[in-house]
C-alpha positions in Angstrom: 35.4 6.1 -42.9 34.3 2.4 -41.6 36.9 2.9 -39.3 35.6 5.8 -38.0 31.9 4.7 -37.5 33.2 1.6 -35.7 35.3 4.0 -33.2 32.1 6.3 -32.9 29.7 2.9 -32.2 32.6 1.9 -29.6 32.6 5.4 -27.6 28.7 5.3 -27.8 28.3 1.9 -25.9 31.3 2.6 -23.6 29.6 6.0 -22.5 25.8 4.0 -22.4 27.7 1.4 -19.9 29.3 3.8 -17.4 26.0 6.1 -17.6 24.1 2.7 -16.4 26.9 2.1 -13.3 26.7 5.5 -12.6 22.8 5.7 -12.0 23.2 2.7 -9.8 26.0 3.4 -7.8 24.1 7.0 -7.4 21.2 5.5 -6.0 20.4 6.4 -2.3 19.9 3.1 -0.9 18.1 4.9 2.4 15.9 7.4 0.2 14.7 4.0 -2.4 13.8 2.3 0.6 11.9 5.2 2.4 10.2 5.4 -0.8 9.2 1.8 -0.7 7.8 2.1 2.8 6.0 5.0 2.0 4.0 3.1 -0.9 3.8 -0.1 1.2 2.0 1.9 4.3 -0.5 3.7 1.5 -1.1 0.4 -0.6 -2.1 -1.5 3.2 -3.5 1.8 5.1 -6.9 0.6 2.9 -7.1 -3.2 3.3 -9.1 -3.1 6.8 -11.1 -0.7 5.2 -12.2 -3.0 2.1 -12.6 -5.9 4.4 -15.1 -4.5 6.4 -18.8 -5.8 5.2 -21.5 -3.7 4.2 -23.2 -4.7 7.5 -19.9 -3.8 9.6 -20.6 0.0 8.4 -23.5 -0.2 10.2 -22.3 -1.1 13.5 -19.2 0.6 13.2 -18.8 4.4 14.2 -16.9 6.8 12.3 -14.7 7.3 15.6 -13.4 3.6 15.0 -12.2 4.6 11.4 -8.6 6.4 11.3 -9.3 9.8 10.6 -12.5 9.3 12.1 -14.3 10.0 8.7 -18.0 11.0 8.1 -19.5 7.7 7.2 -22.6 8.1 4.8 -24.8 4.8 4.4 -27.3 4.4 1.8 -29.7 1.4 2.2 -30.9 2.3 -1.3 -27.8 1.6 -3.0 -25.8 0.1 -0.8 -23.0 2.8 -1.0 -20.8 3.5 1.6 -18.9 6.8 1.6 -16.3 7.7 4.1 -15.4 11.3 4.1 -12.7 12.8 5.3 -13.0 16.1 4.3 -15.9 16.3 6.7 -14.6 14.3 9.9 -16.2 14.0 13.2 -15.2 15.4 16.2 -13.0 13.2 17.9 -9.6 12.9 18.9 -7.3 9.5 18.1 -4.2 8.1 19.8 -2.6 8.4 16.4 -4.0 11.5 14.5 -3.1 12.0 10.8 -4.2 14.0 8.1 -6.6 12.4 5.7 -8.4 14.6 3.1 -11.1 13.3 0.0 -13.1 10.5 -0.1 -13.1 6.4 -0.5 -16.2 5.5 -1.7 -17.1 1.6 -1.2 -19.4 -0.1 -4.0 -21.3 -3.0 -2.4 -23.9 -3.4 -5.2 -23.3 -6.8 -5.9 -21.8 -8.0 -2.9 -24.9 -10.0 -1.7 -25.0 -11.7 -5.0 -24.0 -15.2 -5.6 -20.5 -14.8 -6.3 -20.1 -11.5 -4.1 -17.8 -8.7 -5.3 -17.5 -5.1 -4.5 -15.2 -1.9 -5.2 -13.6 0.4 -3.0 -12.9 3.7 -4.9 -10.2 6.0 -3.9 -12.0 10.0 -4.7 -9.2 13.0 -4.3 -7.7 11.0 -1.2 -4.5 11.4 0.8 -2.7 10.7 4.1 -0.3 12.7 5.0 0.3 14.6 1.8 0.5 11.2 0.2 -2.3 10.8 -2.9 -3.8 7.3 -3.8 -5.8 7.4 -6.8 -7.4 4.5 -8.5 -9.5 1.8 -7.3 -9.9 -2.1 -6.0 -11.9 -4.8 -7.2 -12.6 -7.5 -3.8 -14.4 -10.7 -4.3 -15.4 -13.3 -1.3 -13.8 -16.5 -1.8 -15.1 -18.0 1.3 -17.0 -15.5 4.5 -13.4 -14.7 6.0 -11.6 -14.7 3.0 -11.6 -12.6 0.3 -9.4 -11.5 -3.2 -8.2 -8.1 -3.9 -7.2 -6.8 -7.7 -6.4 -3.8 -8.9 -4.7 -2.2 -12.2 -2.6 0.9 -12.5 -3.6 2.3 -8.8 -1.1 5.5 -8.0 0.4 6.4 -5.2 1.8 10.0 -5.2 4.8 11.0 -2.4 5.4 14.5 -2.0 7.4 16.5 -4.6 5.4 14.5 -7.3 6.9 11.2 -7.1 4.9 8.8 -8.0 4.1 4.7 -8.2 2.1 3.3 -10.6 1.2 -0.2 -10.0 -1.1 -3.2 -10.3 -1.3 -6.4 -8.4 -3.5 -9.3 -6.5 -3.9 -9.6 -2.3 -5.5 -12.4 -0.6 -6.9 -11.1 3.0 -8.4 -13.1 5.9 -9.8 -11.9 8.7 -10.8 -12.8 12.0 -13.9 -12.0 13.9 -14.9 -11.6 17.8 -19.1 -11.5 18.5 -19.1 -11.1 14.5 -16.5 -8.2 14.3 -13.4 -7.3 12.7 -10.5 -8.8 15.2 -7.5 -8.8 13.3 -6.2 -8.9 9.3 -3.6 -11.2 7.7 -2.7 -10.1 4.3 -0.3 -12.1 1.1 0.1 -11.4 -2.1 2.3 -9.3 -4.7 2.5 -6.0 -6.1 4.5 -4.8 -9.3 4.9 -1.7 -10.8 7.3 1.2 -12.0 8.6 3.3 -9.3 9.4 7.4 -9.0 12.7 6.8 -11.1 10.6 4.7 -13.6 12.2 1.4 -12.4 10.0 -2.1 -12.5 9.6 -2.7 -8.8 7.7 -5.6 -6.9 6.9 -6.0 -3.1 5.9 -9.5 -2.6 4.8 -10.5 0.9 6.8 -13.3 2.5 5.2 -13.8 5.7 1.4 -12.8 6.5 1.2 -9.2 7.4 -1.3 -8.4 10.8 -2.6 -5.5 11.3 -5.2 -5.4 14.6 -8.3 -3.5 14.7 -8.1 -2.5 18.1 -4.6 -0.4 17.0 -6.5 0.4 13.4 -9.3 2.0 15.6 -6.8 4.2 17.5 -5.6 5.9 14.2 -2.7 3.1 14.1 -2.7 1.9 10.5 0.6 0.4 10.2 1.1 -3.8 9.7 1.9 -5.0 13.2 4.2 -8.0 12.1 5.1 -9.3 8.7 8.1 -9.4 6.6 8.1 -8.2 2.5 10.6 -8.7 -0.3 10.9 -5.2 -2.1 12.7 -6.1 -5.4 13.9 -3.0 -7.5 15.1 -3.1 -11.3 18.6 -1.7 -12.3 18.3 -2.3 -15.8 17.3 -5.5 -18.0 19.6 -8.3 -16.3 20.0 -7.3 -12.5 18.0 -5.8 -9.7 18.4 -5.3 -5.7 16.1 -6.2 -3.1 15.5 -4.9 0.2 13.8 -7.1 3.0 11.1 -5.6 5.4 10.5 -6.3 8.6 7.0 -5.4 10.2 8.1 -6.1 14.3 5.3 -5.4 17.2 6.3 -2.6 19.8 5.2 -1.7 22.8 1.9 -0.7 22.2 0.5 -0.6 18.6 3.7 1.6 16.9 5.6 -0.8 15.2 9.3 -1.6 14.6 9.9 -1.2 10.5 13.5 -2.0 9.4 14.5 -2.6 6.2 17.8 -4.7 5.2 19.2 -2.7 2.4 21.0 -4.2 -0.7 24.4 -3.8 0.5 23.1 -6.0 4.2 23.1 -3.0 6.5 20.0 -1.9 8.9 17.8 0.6 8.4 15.3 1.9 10.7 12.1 3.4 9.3 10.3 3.6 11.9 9.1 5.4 14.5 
């Protein structure tokens, strides 16, 4: 009978070990890393958005926004809601669908240690859902933090990121207005196939607000390190590269785990 139990606990581990190679060696490299990009380009599509200042919503018109949103300003509260489910008329280089709302908190932004919370109400680009919110504090006037815990992202067919993680931003002004964007920082979460996953930011993404105004939300240059678990003692990781085009649609390749190029976009 011993004997038996120990043959039994050998067949057991042996099948456990070849079901483990077999889900990685089934992995579509390609489809994890258009997966990746897709959650990169919804996690960063925001960051302009919480980094401009309460007073910027004021000088900025809605046809300067991607998606061209309504924008609703209350001097009362100081709550800015941009709504995209009732967008202006106006046409954009780079049109996409937006639907919902992102509601930005600037209560206590003109406190002594300034903070304030953008809020993500029934929104999605492109089919693609972000639910959740962001906590920002100013570190210095062109600098701030960005926090945020458990923030979805949901791709189509319900496949979805759950993830929490820290982003330092800087920006640059011209005649006290939003020039460009350079964002670091990390991300980590548990991707569609409930893998731990972490995109950390090895060289300053840019994104441009002259291409953000024309509906172009994607980074303009910057490289990230998406790192993807394949059980408890291994993992592969992808690099992205953000490269400036002609015009404001960048180059995105990704170099998979096994070295070769991918293109993922245009």
């Amino acid at each position: 009978m011993r004997i038996n139990q120990i043959f039994l606990l050998v067949l057991l581990m042996l099948f456990s070990c070849t079901e483990d190679v077999s889900r990685e060696i089934s992995t579509d490299l390609t489809q994890e890393a258009n997966q990746l990009f897709q959650f990169s380009q919804a996690l960063s599509e925001s960051n302009y958005l919480g980094n401009i200042s309460y007073q910027d919503y004021f000088r900025i018109s809605s046809s300067e926004l991607p998606g061209c949103p309504t924008i609703v300003r209350s001097l009362a509260s100081r709550i800015i809601v941009l709504d995209y489910s009732n967008p202006t008329e106006f046409t954009q280089e780079n049109s996409k669908k937006r639907t919902g709302k992102i509601i930005l908190d600037f209560t206590l932004s003109n406190t002594a240690n300034p903070t304030w919370v953008l809020q993500y109400e029934d929104y999605s680009l492109e089919g693609t859902k972000v639910k959740g919110m962001r906590q920002f504090r100013a570190i210095t006037s062109n600098e701030t933090e960005a926090e945020f815990e458990n923030l979805e992202v949901e791709l189509a067919k319900n496949l979805s990121f759950l993830s929490s993680g820290k982003l330092n931003h800087s920006v640059s002004r011209s005649s006290l207005r939003p020039f460009a964007l350079s964002t670091r920082g990390k991300v980590e979460g548990k991707n569609p196939a409930g893998r731990e996953f972490s995109i950390t930011i090895t060289e300053a993404k840019e994104q441009l607000f002259a291409c953000y105004r024309d509906g172009w939300d994607l980074t303009q240059s910057g490289k990230e390190a998406w790192e993807v678990s394949r059980g408890s003692t291994s993992e592969v990781i992808y690099i992205a590269a953000f490269q400036t085009n002609t015009g404001c649609n960048p180059v995105v390749t990704a170099t998979l785990p096994d070295g070769k190029i991918f293109q993922l976009n245009p």
